[in-house]
N, C-alpha and C positions, 0 to 999 in steps of 0.2 A: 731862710724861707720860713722857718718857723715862728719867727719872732713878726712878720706879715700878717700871720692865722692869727696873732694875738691880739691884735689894734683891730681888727673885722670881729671879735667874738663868737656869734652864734653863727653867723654869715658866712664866718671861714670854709664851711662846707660848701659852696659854691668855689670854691676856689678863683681861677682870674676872670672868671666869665663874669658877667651883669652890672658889672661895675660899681662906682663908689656910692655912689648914692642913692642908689636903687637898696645896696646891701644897709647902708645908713638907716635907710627909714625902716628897713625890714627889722634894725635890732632893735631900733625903737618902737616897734608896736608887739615883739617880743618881750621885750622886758617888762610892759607894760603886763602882759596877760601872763605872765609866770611868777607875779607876784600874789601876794594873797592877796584879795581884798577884804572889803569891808558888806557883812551880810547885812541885805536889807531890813529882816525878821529881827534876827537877838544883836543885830548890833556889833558884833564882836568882828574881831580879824581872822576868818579861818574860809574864807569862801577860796575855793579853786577853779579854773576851768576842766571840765571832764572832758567835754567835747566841744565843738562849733556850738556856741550858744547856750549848751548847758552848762549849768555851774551846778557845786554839792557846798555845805556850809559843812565842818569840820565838827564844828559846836553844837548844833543844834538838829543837825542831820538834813535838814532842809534840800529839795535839789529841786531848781528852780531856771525857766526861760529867761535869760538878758539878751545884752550886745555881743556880739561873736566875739570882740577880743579882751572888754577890759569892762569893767561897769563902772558905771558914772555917777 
């Protein structure tokens, strides 16, 4: 059973409900927003998301409106 949690990732908290593909694209817009990006101000790699739509830059202190999961 365990070794199931590991091939779903972050989705494995769903456990067998919602199915494959539903949980697929969920880890993909996941992974997406839990990476750092890249801040628009200094450039650098430290932007997080804090909340829905807000981000904070790590480097420069900056905390700024985007896209809700990932900036582009």
């Amino acid at each position: 059973m365990a070794s199931k949690l590991k091939k779903i990732k972050s989705a494995g908290r769903f456990g067998a409900r919602y199915g494959k593909r539903v949980k697929s694209k969920l880890i993909a817009v996941e992974t997406k927003q839990r990476i750092k990006q890249k801040c628009p101000f200094c450039e650098k790699t430290g932007v997080k998301r804090v909340s829905k739509g807000i981000w904070q830059c790590k480097k420069c202190g900056k905390k700024f409106a985007h896209d809700a999961y990932y900036i582009k």
